[in-house]
N, C-alpha and C positions, 0 to 999 in steps of 0.2 A: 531663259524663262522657266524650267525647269527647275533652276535652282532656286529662283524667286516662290516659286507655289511649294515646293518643301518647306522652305523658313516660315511661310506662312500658314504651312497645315495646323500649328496649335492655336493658333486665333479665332480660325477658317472655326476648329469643334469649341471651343467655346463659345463662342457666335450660336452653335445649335443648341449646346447646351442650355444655353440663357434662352434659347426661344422656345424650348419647352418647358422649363422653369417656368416661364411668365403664367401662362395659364393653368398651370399647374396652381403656383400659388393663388389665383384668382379663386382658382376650384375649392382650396382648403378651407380657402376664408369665409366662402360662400357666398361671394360676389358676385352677380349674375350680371356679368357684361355680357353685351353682345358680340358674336365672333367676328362681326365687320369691323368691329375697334381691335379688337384684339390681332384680326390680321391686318389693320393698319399701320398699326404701332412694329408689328414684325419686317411690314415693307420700311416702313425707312429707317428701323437697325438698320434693314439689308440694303439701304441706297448710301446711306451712313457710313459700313463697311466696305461697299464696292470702291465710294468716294475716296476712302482711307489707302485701299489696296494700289486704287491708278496712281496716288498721289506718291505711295510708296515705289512704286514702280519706278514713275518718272524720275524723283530723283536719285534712284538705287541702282539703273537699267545700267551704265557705264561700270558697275563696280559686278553685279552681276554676269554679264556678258566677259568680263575678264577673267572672273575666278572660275566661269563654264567653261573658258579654251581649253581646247586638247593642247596646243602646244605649252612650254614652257613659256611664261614671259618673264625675261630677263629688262629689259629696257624700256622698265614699264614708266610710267610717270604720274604726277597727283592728278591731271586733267580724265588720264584715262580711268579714274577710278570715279570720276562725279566731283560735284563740289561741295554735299553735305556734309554733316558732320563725320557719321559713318566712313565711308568714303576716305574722307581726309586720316582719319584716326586708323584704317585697314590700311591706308597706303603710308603711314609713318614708322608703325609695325611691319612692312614689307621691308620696307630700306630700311629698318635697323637690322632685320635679318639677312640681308641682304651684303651690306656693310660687313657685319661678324663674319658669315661663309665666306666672303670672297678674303678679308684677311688672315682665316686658320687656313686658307688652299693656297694662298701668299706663302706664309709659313710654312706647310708642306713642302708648297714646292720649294724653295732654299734650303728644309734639311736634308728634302732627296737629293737636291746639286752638290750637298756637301758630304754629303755620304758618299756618294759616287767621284768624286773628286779625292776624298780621302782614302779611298777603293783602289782607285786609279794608283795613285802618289804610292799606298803602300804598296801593292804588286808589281812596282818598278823598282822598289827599294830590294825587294827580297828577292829579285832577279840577280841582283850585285853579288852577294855571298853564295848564291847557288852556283854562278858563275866561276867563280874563286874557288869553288870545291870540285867544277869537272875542270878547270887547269890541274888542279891538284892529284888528280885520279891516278897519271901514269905514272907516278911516283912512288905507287903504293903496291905491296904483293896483289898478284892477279885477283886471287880469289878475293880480297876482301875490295879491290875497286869495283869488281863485278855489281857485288852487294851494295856499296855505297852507290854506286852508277844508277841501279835501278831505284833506289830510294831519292837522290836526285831528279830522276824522270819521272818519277811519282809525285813529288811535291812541284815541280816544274808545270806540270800537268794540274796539277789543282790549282793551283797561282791562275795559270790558262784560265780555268771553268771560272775561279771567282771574278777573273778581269771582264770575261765575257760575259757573264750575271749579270752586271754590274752595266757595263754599256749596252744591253737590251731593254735598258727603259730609257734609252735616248739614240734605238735604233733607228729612228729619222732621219737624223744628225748623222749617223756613220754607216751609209751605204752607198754604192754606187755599181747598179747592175750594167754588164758589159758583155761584149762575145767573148766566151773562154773558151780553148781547147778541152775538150775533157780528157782524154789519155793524159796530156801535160799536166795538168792540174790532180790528177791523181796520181798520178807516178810522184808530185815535188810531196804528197801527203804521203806515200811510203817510204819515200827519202828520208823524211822526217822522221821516220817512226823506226830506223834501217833498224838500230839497234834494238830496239824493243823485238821483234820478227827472228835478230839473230838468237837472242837470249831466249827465246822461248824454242826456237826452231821451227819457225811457223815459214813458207812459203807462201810470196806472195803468186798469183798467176793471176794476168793482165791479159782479160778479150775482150780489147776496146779499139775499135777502128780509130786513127790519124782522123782520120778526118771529119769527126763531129764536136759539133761547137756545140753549145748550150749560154742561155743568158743566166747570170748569175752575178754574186760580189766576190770578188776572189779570195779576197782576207774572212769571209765569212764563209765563204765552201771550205776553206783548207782548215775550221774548226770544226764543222763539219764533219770530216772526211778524219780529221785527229779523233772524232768522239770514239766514232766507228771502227775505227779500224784498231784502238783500241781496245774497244768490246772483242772485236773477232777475233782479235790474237790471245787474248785474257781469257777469254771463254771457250778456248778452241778444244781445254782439256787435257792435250797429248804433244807431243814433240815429234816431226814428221808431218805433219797435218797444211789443208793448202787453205786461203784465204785465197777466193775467186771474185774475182772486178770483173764482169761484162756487161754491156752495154746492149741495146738495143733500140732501134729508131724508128719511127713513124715519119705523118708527113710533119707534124709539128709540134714534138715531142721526144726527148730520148730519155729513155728510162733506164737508171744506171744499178743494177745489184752488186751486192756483197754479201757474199756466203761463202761462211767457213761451214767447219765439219766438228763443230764443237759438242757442247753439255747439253745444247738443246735451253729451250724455256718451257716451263708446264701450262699447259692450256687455260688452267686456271687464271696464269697471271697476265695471258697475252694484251690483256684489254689494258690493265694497269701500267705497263712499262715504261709510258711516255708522262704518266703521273709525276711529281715532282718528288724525290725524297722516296720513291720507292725502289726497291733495293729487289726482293722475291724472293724465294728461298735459295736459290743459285749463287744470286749477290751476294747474301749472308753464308753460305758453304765457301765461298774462293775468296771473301774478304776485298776483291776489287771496285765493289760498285756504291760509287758515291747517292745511285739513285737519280743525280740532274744531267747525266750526261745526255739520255736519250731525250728526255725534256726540254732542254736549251736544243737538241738538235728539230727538234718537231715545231718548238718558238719561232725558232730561226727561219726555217724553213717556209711556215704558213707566211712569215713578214716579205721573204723572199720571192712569193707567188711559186714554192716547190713546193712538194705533195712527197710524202712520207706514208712506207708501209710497212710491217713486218710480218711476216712468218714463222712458225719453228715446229720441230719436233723436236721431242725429250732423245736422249743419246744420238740426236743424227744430226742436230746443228742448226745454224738461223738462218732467215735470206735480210735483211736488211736493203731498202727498195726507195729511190730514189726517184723522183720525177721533173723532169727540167721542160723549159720551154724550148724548142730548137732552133737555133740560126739559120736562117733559109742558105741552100746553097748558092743562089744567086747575088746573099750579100759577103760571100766572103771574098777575101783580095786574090786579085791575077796573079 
C-alpha cells in the first residue's frame, strides 16, 4: 500500500493544483459563479479520482504487494504480479534479468571450478621436481644442501598455502570433523617441521597432557599447526630460543597456545595480522612473511567452529591461541 500512494503522490498534487486553478480562473475572467457549482465540479474531480485510484489499485495490488516484500523473490511468476498490462511488462523485465544473473553466476561458477582444478593439477605437478631435488640433496657439499634444503622447504611451503587457498572455497566438500588427540597431532606438525627447528636451532617444548582430545579435521589442523609453527620459529629471532605448545582445559573446551620468545609484533599492527596480504613491519625486516599465513589460519578456523587469538610484545615474543571444542571423557574408548 505504501508503495502504491508514493507512485501516486504526483497525480494526488496535481489534482490540487487544478482545483485551485479552477477558480482562480473563474476569478480572472470575472465570472461570478456560485461557490456551490464551483465546489461541485471539485466534488466529482474528486469522486473521478478516488474512482481512478480503487480501480488502479485493484488491478496493480499483486504487482505492488511483491515489489513491497522484504524478502527476496526468486520464484516469482506472471500471476503473482496481476494480469494488466503493467504487470505483465514488470514481470517480463524480471525474468530477463533474471535469466542473465543466473547465466553470468553459471559462468562464474565454472571459471572458479576451473581455476581451482587448474590450482589443484599445478601444485601436484611441482610437487614432482621439488621432490627430485631433496633426493638429490645428499649428494651435494653440506653447506650448499643446507641452502638448497631450506629454499626447497620454502617453496614446498608456498605450493602448501597456494593449494590450501585454493580448496577454501570448496571448504564444504573437504572436511570432515572427528576426535583427535591433541599431543599426537601436534608432535606429527613438529615432525614435520624437524628440520626447519634444527636449522634454525629452535626448541620445541611440549606441555600437553595424553590425554585430551579435541574435535577437529586432521588434514586441516596439521596446516594449521604448519602455518604456526612456522611463524614461531622464523620469528623467534635467535638460535637457542624455545617454542612452547601447552594445553589447557575446561569442561568443554581446550585451549592450545604456542609461544615462542621471538621479535615480538608492534601494537600498532596487532589488529591487522589476520588481514590477507599483510606482512607489518617485522615481515618486511626478516623477509619471511607471505602475509596469508595467519589469514588462511583464522579462515580455516572460523569454518572449523575454532576460535583463534593472538598476543605479543615487541622484543619478548607472541602467544599464538588456539580454541577447540573438547571430547567428553565419557566418549572416549576403554
Amino acid at each position: 500500500m505504501r508503495l502504491f500512494w508514493k507512485e501516486q503522490v504526483p497525480l494526488i498534487l496535481f489534482f490540487f493544483v487544478q482545483v485551485l486553478l479552477v477558480p482562480l480562473l473563474y476569478a480572472l475572467t470575472g465570472e461570478n459563479r456560485p461557490m456551490s457549482i464551483i465546489l461541485y465540479g471539485i466534488l466529482i474531480s474528486l469522486a473521478v479520482l478516488v474512482l481512478y485510484l480503487g480501480y488502479r489499485y485493484a488491478t496493480h495490488r499483486l504487482m505492488y504487494k511483491e515489489l513491497s516484500a522484504a524478502e527476496n523473490v526468486i520464484d516469482y511468476n506472471h500471476a503473482s504480479l496481476g494480469q494488466s498490462s503493467l504487470p505483465r511488462a514488470v514481470y517480463e523485465r524480471m525474468r530477463q534479468f533474471d535469466s542473465l544473473y543466473r547465466e553470468q553466476l553459471h559462468q562464474h561458477q565454472v571459471h572458479k571450478e576451473q581455476h581451482t582444478a587448474f590450482v589443484n593439477r599445478w601444485v601436484h605437478q611441482m610437487k614432482t621436481p621439488l621432490s627430485v631435488i631433496q633426493l638429490t640433496l645428499p649428494e651435494l657439499d653440506d653447506a650448499i644442501a643446507d641452502n638448497l634444503q631450506e629454499e626447497v622447504e620454502r617453496l614446498r611451503n608456498g605450493l602448501e598455502m597456494v593449494l590450501y587457498t585454493a580448496r577454501l572455497e570448496r571448504f564444504e566438500h573437504d572436511f570432515m570433523v572427528e576426535p583427535v588427540w591433541l599431543r599426537s597431532a601436534v608432535s606429527e606438525a613438529v615432525a614435520r617441521n624437524r628440520k626447519l627447528f634444527i636449522r634454525k636451532s629452535i626448541v620445541p617444548d611440549f606441555q600437553i597432557e595424553e590425554t585430551l582430545r579435541i574435535y577437529t579435521d586432521v588434514k586441516w589442523f596439521h596446516f594449521i599447526m604448519d602455518q604456526l609453527l612456522i611463524n614461531a620459529v622464523n620469528y623467534s629471532g635467535a638460535a637457542g630460543k624455545k617454542v612452547t605448545l601447552k594445553a589447557e582445559s575446561s569442561e568443554d573446551k581446550v585451549i592450545l597456545h604456542i609461544v615462542d620468545e621471538g621479535i615480538g609484533i608492534a601494537k600498532e599492527d596487532i589488529g591487522r595480522v589476520f588481514h590477507p596480504y599483510f606482512t607489518g613491519d617485522r615481515g618486511r625486516q626478516y623477509h619471511e612473511s607471505t602475509g596469508m599465513g595467519l589469514y588462511l589460519v583464522r579462515e580455516i578456523s572460523q569454518k572449523l567452529g575454532h576460535r583463534v587469538e593472538i598476543t605479543s610484545q615487541l622484543g619478548k615474543g607472541t602467544t599464538l591461541t588456539l580454541m577447540f571444542r573438547k571430547v567428553p571423557m565419557e566418549s572416549e574408548p576403554n
